[in-house]
N, C-alpha and C positions, 0 to 999 in steps of 0.2 A: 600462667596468665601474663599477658605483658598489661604496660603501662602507657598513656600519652598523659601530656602535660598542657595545656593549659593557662596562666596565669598572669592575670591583668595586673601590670605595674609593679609585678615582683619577683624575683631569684627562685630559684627552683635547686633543690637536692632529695637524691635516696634517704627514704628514712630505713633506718637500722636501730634494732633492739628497743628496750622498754625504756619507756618515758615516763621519767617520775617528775622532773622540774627540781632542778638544783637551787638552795637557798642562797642566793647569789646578794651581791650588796651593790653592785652597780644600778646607776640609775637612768635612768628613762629614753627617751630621746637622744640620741646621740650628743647632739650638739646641747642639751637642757642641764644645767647643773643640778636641778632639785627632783625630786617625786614631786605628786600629785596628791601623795598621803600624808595628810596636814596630822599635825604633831597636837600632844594635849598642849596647850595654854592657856595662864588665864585670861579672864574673860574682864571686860566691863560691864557699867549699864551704862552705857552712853556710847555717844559717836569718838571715835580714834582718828583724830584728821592729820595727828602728822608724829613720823618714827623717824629717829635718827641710832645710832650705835657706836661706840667707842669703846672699842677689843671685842669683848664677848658679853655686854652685857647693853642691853636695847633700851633705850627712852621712847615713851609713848604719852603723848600730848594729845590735847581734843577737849570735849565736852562731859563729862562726867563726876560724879563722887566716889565711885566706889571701882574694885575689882575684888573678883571670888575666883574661889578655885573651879577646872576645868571641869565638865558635866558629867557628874558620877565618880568627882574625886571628891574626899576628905576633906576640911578644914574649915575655916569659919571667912565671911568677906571683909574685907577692910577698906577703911577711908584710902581715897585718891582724888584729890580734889583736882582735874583733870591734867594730874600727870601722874605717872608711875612708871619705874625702871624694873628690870627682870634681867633672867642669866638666857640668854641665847640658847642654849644647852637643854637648859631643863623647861624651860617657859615660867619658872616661877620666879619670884616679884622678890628684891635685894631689899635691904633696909636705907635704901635712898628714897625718903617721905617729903614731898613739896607739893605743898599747897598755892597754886594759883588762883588768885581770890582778886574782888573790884567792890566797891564799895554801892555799887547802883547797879543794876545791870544780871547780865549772864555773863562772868568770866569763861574765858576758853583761850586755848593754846592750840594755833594755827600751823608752826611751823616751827621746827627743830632743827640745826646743824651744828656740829661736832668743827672744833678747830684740827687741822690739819696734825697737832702734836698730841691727839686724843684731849686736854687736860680740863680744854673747855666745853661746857655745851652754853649754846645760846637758844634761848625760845623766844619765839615771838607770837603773838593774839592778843588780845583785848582782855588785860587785868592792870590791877594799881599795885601789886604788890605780890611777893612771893615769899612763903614762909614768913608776913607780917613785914617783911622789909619794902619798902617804895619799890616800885618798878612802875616804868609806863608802857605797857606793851609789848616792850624788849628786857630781856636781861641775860642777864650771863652768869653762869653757876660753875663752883669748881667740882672739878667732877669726883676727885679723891675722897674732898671732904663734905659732898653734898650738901653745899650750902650757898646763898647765891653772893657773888662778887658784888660790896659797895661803889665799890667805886666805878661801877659802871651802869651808869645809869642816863642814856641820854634820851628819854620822856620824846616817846612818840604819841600825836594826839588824838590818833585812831589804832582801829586795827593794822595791824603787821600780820602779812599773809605770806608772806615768802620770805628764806633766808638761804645765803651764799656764803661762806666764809673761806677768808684767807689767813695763810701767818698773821697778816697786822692791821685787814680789815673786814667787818661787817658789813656785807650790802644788803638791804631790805626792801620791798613792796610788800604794799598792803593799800589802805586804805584812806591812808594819813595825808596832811598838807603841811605839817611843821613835823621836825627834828629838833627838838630841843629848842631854843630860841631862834635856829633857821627857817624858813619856808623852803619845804622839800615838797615837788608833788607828785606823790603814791610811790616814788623810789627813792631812798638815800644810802649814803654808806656813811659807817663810823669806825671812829681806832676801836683795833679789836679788846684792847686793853683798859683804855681808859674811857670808852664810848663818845670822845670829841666828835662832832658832829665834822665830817669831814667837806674838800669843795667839792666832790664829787655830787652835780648837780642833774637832776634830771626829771624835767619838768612835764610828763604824762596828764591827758586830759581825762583819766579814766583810771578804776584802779589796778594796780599792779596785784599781779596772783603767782607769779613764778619770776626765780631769776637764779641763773649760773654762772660761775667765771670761765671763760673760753679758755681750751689746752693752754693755750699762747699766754696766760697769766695779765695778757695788755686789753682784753675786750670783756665786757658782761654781757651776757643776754637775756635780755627783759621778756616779758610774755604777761599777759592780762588783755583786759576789755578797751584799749586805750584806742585814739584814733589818730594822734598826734604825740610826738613825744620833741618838746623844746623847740615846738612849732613845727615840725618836719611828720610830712605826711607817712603816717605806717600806723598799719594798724594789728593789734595784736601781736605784734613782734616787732624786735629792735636791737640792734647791736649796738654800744656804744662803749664811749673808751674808758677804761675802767680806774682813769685816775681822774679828769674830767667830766666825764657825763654824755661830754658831745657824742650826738648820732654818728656812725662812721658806717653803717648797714641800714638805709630803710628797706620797710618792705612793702609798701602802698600797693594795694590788691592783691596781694598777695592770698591772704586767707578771708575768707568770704564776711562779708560783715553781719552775718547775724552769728558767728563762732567766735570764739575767743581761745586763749593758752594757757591753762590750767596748771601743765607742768615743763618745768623744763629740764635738762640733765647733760652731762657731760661724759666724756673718755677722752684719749688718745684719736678715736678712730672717727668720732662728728661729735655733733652737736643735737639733740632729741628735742622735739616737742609734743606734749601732751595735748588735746584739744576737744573744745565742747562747745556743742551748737544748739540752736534755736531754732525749729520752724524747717521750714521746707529747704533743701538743698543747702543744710549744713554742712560744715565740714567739723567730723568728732575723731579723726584717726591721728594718726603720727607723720612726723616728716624727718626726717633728718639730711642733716646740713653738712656741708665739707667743715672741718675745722679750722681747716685756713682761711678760704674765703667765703663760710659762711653762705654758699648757693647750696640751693637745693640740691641732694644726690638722690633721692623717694622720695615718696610719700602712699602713707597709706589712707585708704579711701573709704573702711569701713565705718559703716555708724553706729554709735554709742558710745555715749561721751566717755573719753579718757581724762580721769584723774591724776593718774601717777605715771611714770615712766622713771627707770632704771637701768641702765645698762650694764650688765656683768660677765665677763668672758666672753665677750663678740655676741652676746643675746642681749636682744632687748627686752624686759620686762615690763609689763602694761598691765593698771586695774582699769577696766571699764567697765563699760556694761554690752559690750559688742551682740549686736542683732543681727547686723548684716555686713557683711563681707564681696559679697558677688562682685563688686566691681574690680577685684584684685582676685577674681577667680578662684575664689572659696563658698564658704556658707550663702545663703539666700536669706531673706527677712524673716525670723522668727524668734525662737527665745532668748535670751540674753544670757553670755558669757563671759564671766566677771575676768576670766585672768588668759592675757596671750604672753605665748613666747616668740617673736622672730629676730633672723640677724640682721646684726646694725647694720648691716649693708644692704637690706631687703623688705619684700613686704609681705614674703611668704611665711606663712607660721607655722611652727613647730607642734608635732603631736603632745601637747601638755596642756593640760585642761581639769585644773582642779577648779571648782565651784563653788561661789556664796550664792545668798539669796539676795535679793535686795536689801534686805532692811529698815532700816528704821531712818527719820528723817526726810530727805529728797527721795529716798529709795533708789540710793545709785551703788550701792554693794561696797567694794574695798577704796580706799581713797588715799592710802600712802604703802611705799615699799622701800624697805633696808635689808641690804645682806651682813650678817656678821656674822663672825668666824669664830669656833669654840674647838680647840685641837687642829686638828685635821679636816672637822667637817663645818662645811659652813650654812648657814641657815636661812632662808628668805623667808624675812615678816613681813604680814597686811595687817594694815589697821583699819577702821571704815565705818559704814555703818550696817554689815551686816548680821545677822543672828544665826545663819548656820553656816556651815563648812562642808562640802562634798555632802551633804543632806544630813548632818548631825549639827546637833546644839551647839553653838561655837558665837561667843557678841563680842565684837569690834575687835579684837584681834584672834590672826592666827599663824603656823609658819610654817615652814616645809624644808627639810632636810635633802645636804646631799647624799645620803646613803639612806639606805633600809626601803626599799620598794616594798613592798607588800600585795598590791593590789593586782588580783589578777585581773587577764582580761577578760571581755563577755565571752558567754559561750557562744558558738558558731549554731548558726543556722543552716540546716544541710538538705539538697531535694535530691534525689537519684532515677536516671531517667534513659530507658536502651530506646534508640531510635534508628539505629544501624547495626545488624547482624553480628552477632558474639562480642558487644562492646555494650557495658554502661560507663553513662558518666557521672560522675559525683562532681555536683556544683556546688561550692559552699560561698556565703555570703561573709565576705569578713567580718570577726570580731574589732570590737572598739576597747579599746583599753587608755586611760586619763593622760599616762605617762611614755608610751612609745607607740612610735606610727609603726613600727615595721614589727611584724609578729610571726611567729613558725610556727605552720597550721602540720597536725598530724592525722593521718587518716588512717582507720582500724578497720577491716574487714571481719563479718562473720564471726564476730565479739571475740577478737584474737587480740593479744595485749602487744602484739610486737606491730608500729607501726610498717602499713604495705608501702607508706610516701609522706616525703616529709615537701612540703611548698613555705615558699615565703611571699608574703604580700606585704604593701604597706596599707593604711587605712587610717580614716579619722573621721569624729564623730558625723561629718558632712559628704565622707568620701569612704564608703566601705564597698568596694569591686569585690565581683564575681573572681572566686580560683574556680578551676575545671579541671579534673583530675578524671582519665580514661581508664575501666580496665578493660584489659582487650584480652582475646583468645576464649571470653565469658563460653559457658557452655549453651546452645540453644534452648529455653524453659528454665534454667538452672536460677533460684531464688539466692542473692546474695545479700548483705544487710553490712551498713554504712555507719563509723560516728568520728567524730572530728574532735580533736582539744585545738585550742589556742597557748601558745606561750608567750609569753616578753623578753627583753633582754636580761633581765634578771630572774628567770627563771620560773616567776609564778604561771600557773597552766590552768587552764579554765578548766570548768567541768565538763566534763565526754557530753556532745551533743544528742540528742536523740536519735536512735535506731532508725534510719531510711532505709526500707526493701526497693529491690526491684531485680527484675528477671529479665537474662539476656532475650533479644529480640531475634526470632527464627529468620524472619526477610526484612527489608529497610524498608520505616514507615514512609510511605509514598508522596503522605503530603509535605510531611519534613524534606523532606531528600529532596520537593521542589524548590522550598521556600529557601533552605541552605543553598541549595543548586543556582539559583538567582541572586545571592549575594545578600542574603538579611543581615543588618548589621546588629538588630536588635529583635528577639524576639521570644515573645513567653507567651507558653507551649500552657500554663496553669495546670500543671500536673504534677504543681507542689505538693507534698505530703504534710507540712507545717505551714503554720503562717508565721510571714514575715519576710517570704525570700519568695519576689514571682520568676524563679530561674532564667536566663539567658540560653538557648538551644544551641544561638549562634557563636561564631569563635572570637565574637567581641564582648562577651564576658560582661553585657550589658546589661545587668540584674535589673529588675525591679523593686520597688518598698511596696508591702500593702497596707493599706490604711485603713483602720477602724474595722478589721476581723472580717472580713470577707469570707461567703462559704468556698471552700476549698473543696475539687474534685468532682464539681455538680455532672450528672450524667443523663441522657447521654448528651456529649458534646456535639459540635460540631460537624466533625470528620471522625473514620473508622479509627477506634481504641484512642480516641480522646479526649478529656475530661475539660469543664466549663470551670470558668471563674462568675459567682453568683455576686451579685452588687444589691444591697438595700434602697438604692437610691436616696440617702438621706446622708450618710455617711462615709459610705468607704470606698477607694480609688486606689488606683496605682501608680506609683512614679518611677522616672530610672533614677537608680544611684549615681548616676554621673553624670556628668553639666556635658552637655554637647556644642559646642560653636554652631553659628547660623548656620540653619543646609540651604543652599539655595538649589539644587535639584534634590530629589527625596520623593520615597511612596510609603502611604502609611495603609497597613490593610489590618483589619479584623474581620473575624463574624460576629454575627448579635442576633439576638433573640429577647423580647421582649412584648408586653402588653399594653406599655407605659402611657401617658395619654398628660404626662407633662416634661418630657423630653429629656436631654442630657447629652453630657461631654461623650461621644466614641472616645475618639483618638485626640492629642493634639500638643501642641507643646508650647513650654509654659516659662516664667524665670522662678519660680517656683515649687515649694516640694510640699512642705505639709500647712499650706494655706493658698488660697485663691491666688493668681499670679496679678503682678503688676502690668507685665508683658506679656502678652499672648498674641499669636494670629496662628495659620497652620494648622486651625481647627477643622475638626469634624462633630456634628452635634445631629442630636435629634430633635426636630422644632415638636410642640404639641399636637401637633396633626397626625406624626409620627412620618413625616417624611425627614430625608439622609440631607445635610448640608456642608459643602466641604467650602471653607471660608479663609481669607487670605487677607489680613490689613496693609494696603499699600495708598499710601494715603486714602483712606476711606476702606471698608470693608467691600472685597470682590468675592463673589459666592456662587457655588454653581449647586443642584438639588438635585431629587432624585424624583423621575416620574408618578412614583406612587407613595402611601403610605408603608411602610413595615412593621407597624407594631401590631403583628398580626399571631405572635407565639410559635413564630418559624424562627429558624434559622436563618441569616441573610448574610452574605458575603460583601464586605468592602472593599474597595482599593480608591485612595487619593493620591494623583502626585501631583508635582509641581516639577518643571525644568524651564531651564531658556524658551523651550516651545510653547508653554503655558500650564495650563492648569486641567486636569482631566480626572473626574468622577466616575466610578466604574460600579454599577450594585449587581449582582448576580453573574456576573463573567460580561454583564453588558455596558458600555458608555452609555451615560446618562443625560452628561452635556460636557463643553471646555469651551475653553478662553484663549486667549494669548497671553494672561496675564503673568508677567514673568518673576515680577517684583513681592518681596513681602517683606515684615518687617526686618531689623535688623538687631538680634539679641545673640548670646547665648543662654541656654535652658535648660530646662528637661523636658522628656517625653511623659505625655501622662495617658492614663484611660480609663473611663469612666468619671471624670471630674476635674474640670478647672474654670478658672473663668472664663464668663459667655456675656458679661457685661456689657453692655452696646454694640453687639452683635445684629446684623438684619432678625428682626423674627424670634428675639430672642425667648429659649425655652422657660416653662414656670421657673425647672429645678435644673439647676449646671449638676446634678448627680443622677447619672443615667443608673435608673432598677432594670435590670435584668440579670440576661446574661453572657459573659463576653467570653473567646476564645482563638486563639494561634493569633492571636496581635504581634504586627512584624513594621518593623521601619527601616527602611532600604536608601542607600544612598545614589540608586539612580532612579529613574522615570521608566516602572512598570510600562511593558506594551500593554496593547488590548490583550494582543495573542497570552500573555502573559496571565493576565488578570483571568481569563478565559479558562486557561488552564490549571488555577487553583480551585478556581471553583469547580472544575468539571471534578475532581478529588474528592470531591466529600461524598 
């Protein structure tokens, strides 16, 4: 038997011999220093809002009294009156005990950083005293002898919400207006040593929430809610000079005023900001800045709000709560992803996605990150206010190693399907896996243990493409059977996917052979064997998702030896796995069958995947009459219909396209009506069927979830003729 290849977005080689998956220690993502496999540590009952590290062993500040051991370990909890230190290494908690305490109020500890010479730590939040000693908000603790430094105490009169340190100074935001007996407002610096309230003046109308010293040692950069800073217009961000105060960077309009800068952060290679918004056309993602001058070099555009940000080996590290991404040509609006990785030089993110829950408080998940180093291997801590980790018990803090991968990937999803003489193909739906995009798919014929082909794809939880693997020389009737692993880079291998049959084909299916023959860039055949994967026929490897369990293989279909995809109308649809750029010429064809008598999605395409879209036009729908509408938003909704009803328990052929020419409707191989209409909107999407939004649509149907039943749904990237259209339907 020979082989063809196939494979959307990925590397291809012979597979040879058995596949066991070697225990490998490398980790994840190429460019990712950590796994995705969160390590034991302990845990608190309260919020963790700010981690700092000096060598190998982590300080964690926040809101709490206690810490216990990790869920399903030994030992008893102990007082932590909202701070406690731990060894990096093990996650367990050193005999360095300080008590953050205020005499009225909720004490808490906002914000931690480490003196350049490890020796010091300084915290800053809202207490009067530490281990019973005065403190106002700031203090500073030796870190040998864990106990805090007298002589430095220079009594800020609110909260301290940020901290920057150098060899010989402390710079702060927070919430304050005095520094000791100065008037500072929400930013000041002091001697690192003796807490002298220095001139370093900086007078913000709002409060400070982040601040960094710039590579260049001569500039700090401010970040918080502020809209002026020492009368000069900028808001939420400011450069100024770091012996002074003076503004020397504003940014006025720069970031949208209902957002503000949460975090900030520093390297060699820019300058980072964290950001969190309010209300409609926020801005919650990242930017970063040149280091020199401090202009923009990105910014990324996803929403939900960023906490923290890190930069470590050319990665950036980010807790949020990320929803959406589409506008930087990733994810679409849907559930929330506490932790990205991208490079500092970019907006695209890396395949690494370990997971909290929201938890407790605001319900915004991890809210600070530190890397420290224990041997050789170095460790990334969150603290936050989440209560699980990767879907296990895990509160306010947890970390991630750069060695020991463990996790394997998902299993693969596989349909098998002959539609041309002595040839099947094996489609498989890429696996996801938390810690590498790129994964080597194995494929086993006939329950034989030696793979027949080994494929590479890349993929992520938002982006899993169709591989297509041919074998050829198949015998005519001959029954062969299909399964697939996944691997990572370190070795772990998913489990063997399910046994897919299928039997080479004696003559080429006729209706295929047109729809291929005309250039379908996308199309599912629904003669998947499992759910979850609605196969791509064509050589753009343009899968679908199915949604909410669909019957699979409904019979008879459509056309000769073809099976139906069944829809509940209440629930379940199809999407493509992959975001398509606007088409401005394109034909979208199905068949249907139906009795329905309150309408729904055919075809149409959407900025969405597993919820209603925001952006839609390039529909086709059934109104309750049960006539065909094929509709186009260009400034207002243009629509053209179909002479009769069809929800009649027939079969019924579609074809819609659009080109420069206009728009043309075609139901049973006949035109129905067209336009000139050339325009529509202007997004990138996906394709859907059987379900999207139909929201202020002309005529709009009861239910946007068409019941019936659908089959050879195909999306082409030119403008079907008549003759064309005529002659798919004359096939069935």
């Amino acid at each position: 038997m020979g082989t063809s290849l196939a494979v959307a977005g990925g590397l291809v080689a012979a597979g040879v011999g058995l596949w066991t998956g070697a225990d490998r220690a490398t980790a994840t993502s190429a460019q990712v220093r950590f796994t995705a496999d969160a390590l034991p540590t302990w845990q608190t009952n309260g919020i963790v809002w700010a981690l700092a590290h000096s060598g190998s062993t982590v300080f964690a500040g926040g809101t709490f009294s206690q810490i216990r051991p990790p869920q399903g370990s030994s030992g008893a909890a102990r007082n932590a009156v909202n701070f406690a230190a731990f060894d990096a290494a093990t996650g367990n908690p050193t005999n360095c005990n300080l008590s953050f305490t205020i005499g009225s109020g909720t004490a808490t500890v906002r914000a931690l950083a480490v003196s350049p010479d490890g020796k010091t730590l300084y915290a800053g939040g809202y207490f009067s005293a530490v281990n019973g000693t005065s403190a106002g908000s700031l203090a500073a603790i030796d870190i040998a002898s864990c106990t805090p430094k007298t002589s430095f105490r220079p009594q800020m009169n609110a909260t301290v919400r940020a901290l920057a340190v150098t060899a010989d100074t402390v710079y702060a935001g927070g919430d304050f207006t005095q520094a000791g007996s100065e008037s500072r407002g929400r930013f000041a610096a002091v001697d690192a040593s003796s807490g002298s309230v220095l001139p370093f003046d900086v007078n913000a109308d709002a409060p400070g929430r982040a601040v960094t010293v710039a590579p260049d040692g001569k500039h700090v950069v401010l970040g918080g809610d502020f809209f002026t800073v020492n009368g000069t217009s900028t808001h939420a961000l400011a450069v100024v000079d770091a012996a002074s105060g003076a503004v020397t960077t504003p940014y006025p309009g720069f970031i949208a005023d209902n957002s503000v800068v949460k975090s900030l952060a520093a390297d060699q290679d820019g300058v980072y900001t964290g950001n969190e918004g309010t209300g409609h056309h926020a801005f919650d993602g990242r930017i970063g800045l040149d280091p020199a001058t401090f202009a923009q070099r990105w910014r990324d555009t996803c929403y939900g709000a960023t906490q923290s940000v890190l930069p470590y080996r050319s990665v950036l590290y980010s807790a949020s709560h990320a929803h959406d991404c589409s506008e930087v040509g990733e994810f679409p609006d849907g559930a929330r992803h506490h932790f990205l990785a991208q490079s500092t030089g970019g907006t695209s993110h890396y395949g690494w996605f370990p997971q909290t829950n929201d938890g407790l408080g605001e319900q915004i998940g991890p809210r600070a990150l530190t890397v420290a180093t224990s041997g050789s291997t170095d460790y990334l801590w969150s603290g936050g206010e989440f209560t699980t980790v990767n879907d296990a018990p895990a509160q306010g803090l947890t970390r991630f190693a750069s060695t020991g991968d463990k996790g394997a990937p998902s299993t693969p999803v596989v349909t098998a399907e002959s539609v041309k003489p002595s040839e099947i193909a094996v489609h498989v739906r890429s696996a996801f896996d938390t810690d590498d995009s790129r994964l080597t798919y194995r494929i086993y014929r006939d329950g034989g243990t030696t793979p027949v082909v080994t494929l590479t794809g890349d993929s992520t939880f938002w982006s899993r493409p169709q591989l297509t693997w041919t074998d050829k020389g198949v015998t005519a009737g001959a029954s062969h059977s299909y399964r697939v692993t996944a691997t990572d880079a370190a070795g772990n291998t998913s489990a063997l996917s399910a046994s897919v049959p299928a039997s080479g084909a004696a003559k080429a299916d006729a209706y295929a052979s047109a729809v291929l023959g005309d250039g379908a860039q996308l199309y599912w055949r629904y003669s998947d064997t499992y759910p979850g994967l609605a196969a791509d026929t064509s050589s753009a490897n343009s899968n679908g998702v199915h949604v909410g369990g669909p019957a699979l293989r409904q019979s008879p279909g459509a056309v000769p030896g073809s099976t139906a995809l069944g829809l509940n109308g209440t629930s379940q649809w199809v999407y493509s796995d992959r975001r398509f750029a606007q088409p401005a010429t394109y034909s979208m064809e199905t068949w249907f069958n139906t009795s329905t008598t309150t309408g729904g999605l055919l075809t149409g395409f959407g900025d969405n995947t597993a919820k209603a879209s925001a952006a839609y036009d390039k529909q086709v729908w059934m109104n309750n009459a049960g006539r065909v509408v094929f509709g186009v938003n260009s400034g207002g909704w243009k629509t053209l219909s179909s002479s009769a009803a069809l929800n009649n328990d027939a079969w019924h052929h579609m074809v819609a396209t659009q080109s420069p020419n206009g728009m043309a409707l075609y139901i049973d191989g006949k035109l129905q009506a067209s336009n000139t209409v050339a325009a529509s909107r202007a997004y990138s999407g996906y394709w859907h069927a059987g379900y999207d939004n139909l929201r202020g649509v002309p005529g709009a149907p009861t239910s946007y979830w068409f019941k019936g039943q659908l089959d050879e749904t195909a999306v082409y990237p030119t403008a079907l003729t008549a003759a064309k259209a005529l002659s798919h339907y004359n096939l069935r």
